[in-house]
N, C-alpha and C positions, 0 to 999 in steps of 0.2 A: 513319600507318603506324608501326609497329614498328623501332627500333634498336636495337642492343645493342651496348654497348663492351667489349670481350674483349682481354686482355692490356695494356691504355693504350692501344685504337686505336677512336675511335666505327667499327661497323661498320653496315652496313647486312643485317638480315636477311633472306635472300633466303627463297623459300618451301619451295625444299628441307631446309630448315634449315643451309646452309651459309653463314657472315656471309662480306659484302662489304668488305674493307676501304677506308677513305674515306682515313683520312688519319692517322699518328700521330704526333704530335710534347708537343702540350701539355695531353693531354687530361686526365692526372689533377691535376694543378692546379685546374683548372673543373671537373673533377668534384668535388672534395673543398671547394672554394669555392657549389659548388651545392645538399651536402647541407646548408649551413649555415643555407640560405633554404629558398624554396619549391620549391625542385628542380626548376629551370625551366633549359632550357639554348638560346641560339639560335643556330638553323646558315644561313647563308647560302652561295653557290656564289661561287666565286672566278672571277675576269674571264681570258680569255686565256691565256697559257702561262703558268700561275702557276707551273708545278713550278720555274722557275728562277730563280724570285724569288720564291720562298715564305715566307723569312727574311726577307722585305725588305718584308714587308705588299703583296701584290698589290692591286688594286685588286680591290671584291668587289659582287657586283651588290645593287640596293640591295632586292630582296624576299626575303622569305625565311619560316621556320617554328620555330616555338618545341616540342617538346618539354617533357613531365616525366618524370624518372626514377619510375618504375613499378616498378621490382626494382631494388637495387643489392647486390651480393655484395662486398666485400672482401678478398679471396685474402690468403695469409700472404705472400707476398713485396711487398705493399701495392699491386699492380692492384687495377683494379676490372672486376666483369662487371654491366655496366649495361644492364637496357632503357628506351628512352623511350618514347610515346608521345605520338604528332605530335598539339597542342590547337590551333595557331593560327596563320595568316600575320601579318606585319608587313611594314613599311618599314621602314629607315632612317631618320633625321633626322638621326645625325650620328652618325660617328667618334670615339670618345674617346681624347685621348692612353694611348700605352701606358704602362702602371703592372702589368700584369701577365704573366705566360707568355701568356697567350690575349689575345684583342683583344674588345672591349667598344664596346659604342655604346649609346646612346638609341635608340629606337623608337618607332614608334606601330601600334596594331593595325590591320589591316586590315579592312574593312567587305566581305565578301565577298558581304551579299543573301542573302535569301529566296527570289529567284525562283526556284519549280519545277522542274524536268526535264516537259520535255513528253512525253507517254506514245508521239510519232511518234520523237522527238530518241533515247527513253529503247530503242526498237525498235533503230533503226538505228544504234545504237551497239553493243548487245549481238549485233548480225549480225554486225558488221564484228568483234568479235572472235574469234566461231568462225570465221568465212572465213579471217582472218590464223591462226589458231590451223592451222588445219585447214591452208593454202595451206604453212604453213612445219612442217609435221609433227609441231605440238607437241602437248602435252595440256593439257590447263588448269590456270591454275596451282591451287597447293598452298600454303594452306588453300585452297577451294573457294570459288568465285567470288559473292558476298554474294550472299542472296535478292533476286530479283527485286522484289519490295517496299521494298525500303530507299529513302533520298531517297536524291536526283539527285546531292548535291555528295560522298554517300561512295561512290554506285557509281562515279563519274567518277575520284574519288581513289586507291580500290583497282585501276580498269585503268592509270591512270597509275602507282601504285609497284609493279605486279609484272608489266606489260608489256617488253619490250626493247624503253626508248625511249630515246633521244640526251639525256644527260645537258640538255643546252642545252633541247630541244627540251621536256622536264619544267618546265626555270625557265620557259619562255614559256606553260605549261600555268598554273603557281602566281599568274603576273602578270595572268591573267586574272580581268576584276574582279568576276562574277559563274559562276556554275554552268552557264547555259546556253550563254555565250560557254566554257568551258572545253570544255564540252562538245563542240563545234561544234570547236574547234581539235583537240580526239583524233580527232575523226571525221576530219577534214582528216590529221592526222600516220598514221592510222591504214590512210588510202585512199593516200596515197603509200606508205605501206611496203608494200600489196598490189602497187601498180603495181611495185615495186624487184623482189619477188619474183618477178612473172610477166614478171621480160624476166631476174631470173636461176637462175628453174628451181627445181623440188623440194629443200628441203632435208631432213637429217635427220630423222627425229623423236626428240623428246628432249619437256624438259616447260617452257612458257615462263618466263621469268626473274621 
């Protein structure tokens, strides 16, 4: 997926083109330490009630995705308007002492598989999200939902970043170690949010997240 860092805050770009902000505190440091390499940048999701011990290095779960900056702008008061593009999961392997504004670790890349989307898996997955689309009076998101051709692991990836899903409930999506298992768990998060819906009634229509 797509991110873009606006005024020193990575944001998350939503499909209406209005960014999400994630979090901002130490970003242009790693920005400006990023452009120096390969312009690689990695974000993991923080454990627990991090906002109150955010200073304090939260404890942060150990999968996560790597990012390259794709465009980076400069502004004269020395921001950056950064986009990434999402190239890769990782693990952790370990925490490095801090030495700088942002926190760092070793990694290793994740082995996500080859296997397929099955053409039943790949049916009942694009049902369930005109049902939910349709059930909660959205329209589909914006850009428009990839050609039905594409492989299984970016159709799967593009309902997970532009669905309204539970932050948490995306890391358990990314932990998944193949495509068809990822798959199978949207379907699963995807059929409980119909069931949420139909015990609590029609909602607006607007355009999914």
């Amino acid at each position: 997926g797509d991110y873009v860092e606006k005024s020193g805050s990575i944001m998350l770009r939503k499909p209406n083109g209005s960014p999400q902000p994630l979090q901002a505190s130490t970003y242009l440091a790693m920005t400006r330490d990023a452009l120096r390499g390969p312009r690689l940048i990695g974000m993991v999701l923080l454990r627990g009630e991090w906002q109150a011990t955010y200073h304090a290095r939260p404890e942060i779960f150990s999968t996560g995705t790597v990012g390259q900056m794709v465009h980076v702008e400069e502004l004269s008061d020395g921001r950056f308007n950064v986009v990434l593009r999402g190239v890769r999961t990782f693990t952790v392997v370990e925490e490095l002492p801090a030495r700088r504004l942002y926190r760092e670790a070793r990694v290793v890349w994740r082995d996500e598989g080859t296997e397929p989307l099955s053409p039943l898996v790949r049916v009942a997955l694009l049902d369930l999200v005109d049902r939910c689309l349709e059930r909660l009076g959205r329209q589909p998101p914006d850009p428009v939902a990839p050609d039905r051709g594409v492989d299984g692991l970016a159709l799967v990836n593009f309902f997970a970043q532009h669905l309204d899903i539970d932050p948490l409930e995306k890391q358990a999506l990314l932990e998944e170690a193949s495509t068809p298992a990822r798959a199978a768990r949207l379907i699963d998060v995807l059929e409980f949010r119909l069931q949420d819906v139909a015990r609590a009634g029609p909602a607006p229509h607007g355009r999914a997240h």
